[in-house]
C-alpha positions in Angstrom: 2.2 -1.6 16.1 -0.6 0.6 14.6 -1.3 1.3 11.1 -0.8 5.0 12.0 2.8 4.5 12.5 3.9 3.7 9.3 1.2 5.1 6.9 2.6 8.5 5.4 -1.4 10.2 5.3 0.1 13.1 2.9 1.0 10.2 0.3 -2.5 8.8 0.0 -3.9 8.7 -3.7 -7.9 8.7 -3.4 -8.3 8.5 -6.8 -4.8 6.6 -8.9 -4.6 8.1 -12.3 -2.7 3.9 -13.1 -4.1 1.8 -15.1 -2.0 -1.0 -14.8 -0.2 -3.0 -12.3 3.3 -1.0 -12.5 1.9 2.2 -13.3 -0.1 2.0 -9.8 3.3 1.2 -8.2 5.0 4.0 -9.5 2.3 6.6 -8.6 2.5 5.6 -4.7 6.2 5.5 -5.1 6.3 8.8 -6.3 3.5 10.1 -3.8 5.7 9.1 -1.0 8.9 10.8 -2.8 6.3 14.2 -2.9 5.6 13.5 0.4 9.0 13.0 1.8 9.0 9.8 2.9 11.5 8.3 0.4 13.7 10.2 -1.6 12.7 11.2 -4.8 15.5 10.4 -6.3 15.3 7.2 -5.3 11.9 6.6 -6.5 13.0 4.6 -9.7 14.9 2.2 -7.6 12.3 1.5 -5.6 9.9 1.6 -8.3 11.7 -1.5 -10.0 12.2 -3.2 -6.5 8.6 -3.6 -6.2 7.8 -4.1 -9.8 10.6 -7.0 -9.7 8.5 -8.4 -6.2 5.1 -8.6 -8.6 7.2 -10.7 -10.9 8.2 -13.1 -8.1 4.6 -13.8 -7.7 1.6 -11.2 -7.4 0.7 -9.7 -4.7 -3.0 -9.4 -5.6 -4.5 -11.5 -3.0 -8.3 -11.5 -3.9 -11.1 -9.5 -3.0 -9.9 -6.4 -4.7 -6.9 -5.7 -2.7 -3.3 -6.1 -3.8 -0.5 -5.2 -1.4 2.7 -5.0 -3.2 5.8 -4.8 -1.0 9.5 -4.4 -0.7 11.7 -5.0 2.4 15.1 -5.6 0.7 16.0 -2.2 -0.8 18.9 -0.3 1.0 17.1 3.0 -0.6 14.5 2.9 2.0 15.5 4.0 5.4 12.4 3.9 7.2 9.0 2.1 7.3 6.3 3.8 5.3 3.3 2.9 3.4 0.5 4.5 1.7 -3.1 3.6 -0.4 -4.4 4.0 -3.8 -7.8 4.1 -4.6 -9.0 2.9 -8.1 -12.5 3.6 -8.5 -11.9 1.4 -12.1 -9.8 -1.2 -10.8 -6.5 -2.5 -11.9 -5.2 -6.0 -13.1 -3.3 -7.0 -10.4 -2.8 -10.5 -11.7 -4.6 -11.1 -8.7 -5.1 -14.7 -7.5 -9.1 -14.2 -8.3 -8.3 -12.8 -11.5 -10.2 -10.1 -10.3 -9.9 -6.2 -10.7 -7.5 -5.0 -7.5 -9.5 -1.5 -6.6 -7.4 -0.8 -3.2 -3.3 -1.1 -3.3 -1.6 -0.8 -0.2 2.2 -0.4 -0.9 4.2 -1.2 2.2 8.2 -0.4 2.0 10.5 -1.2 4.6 14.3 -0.8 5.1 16.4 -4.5 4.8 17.7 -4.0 8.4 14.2 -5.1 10.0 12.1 -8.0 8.3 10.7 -8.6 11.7 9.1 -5.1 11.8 8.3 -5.7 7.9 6.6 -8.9 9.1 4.1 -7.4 11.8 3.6 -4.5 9.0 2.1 -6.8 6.5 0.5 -9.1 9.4 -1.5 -5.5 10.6 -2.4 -5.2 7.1 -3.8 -8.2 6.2 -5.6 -8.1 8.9 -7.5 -5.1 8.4 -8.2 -5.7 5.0 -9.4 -9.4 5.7 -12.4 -7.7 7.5 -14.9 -7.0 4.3 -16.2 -4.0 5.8 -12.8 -2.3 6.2 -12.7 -3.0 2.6 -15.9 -1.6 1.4 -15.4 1.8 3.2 -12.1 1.8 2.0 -13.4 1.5 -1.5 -16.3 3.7 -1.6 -13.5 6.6 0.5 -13.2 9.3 -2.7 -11.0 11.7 -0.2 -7.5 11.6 1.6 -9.4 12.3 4.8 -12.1 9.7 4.7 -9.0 7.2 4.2 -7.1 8.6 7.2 -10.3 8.5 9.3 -10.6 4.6 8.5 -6.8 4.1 9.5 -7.5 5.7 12.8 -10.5 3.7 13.3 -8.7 1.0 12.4 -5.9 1.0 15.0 -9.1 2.3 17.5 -10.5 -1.2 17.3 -7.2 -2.4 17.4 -6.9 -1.1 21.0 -10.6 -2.0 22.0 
C-alpha cells in the first residue's frame, strides 16, 4: 500500500485557515467533500465522527503531527485522506502539549479496519522520519506536498 493510493492530492490544504482542533477537522472534511472524495452532504457526519474520535483520546502524537481518524462511519465508502498545513500550529491536545503544525486526516469505510490498519501503519511511518516532517512543514503549496507523497512511497519501493 502507498500513500498515493488513498491521499485525495486535490483535497490538500497548504495553508488551514483552523485555529483549533475541530475547526482543522472540518476544513479537511470539507476539502475532501470539494474534492469529491466524500459526499458533501455528509461532511457534518463525518465531521462529528472524527471530532467524537479526539474526544476518545487525542490523536496528537508529538512532534507537531496529529492524525485524527475515523474508520467506523457508514458515510465513508472509500479510503481517502488528505494534509493540512498550519504554518501557526494548532492545539491538538497533543501528548507533548505541543503545537500540531501538520494534520493528516485518514477516513476509512467500517467494512475494512484491516486496510484502515496498514493506512495509519504507512503513515506513521512516514511521519516518524523527522525529515519527512520538516519538508512537510516548510511545503507552502499543494504540489510541494504531493511531490513529498511520491517520494515518500519512492523510498518505500527502494
Amino acid at each position: 500500500m502507498k500513500l498515493s493510493d488513498f491521499f485525495v492530492v486535490e483535497s490538500i490544504i497548504p495553508e488551514l485557515n483552523a485555529q483549533d482542533r475541530n475547526g482543522a477537522i472540518q476544513e479537511l472534511v470539507q476539502s475532501l467533500g470539494a474534492a469529491g472524495a466524500v459526499e458533501a452532504a455528509d461532511a457534518d457526519v463525518i465531521v462529528k465522527a472524527a471530532v467524537a474520535r479526539e474526544r476518545a483520546g487525542s490523536t496528537g502524537f508529538g512532534k507537531g503531527v496529529a492524525v485524527p481518524h475515523v474508520d467506523k462511519c457508514d458515510r465513508i465508502r472509500k479510503m481517502v485522506a488528505t494534509i493540512g498545513r498550519s504554518s501557526r500550529g494548532i492545539d491538538f491536545d497533543a501528548l507533548d502539549r505541543a503545537p500540531v503544525y501538520i494534520v493528516v486526516l485518514l477516513l476509512s469505510p467500517p467494512n475494512d479496519p484491516d486496510a484502515h490498519l496498514a493506512a495509519m501503519e504507512r503513515i506513521f511511518r512516514h511521519l516518524q522520519r523527522d525529515n519527512f516532517r520538516k519538508f512537510l512543514r516548510q511545503a507552502e503549496t499543494r504540489e510541494a506536498i504531493q511531490e513529498l507523497i511520491a517520494e515518500a512511497d519512492e523510498m518505500q519501493d527502494g
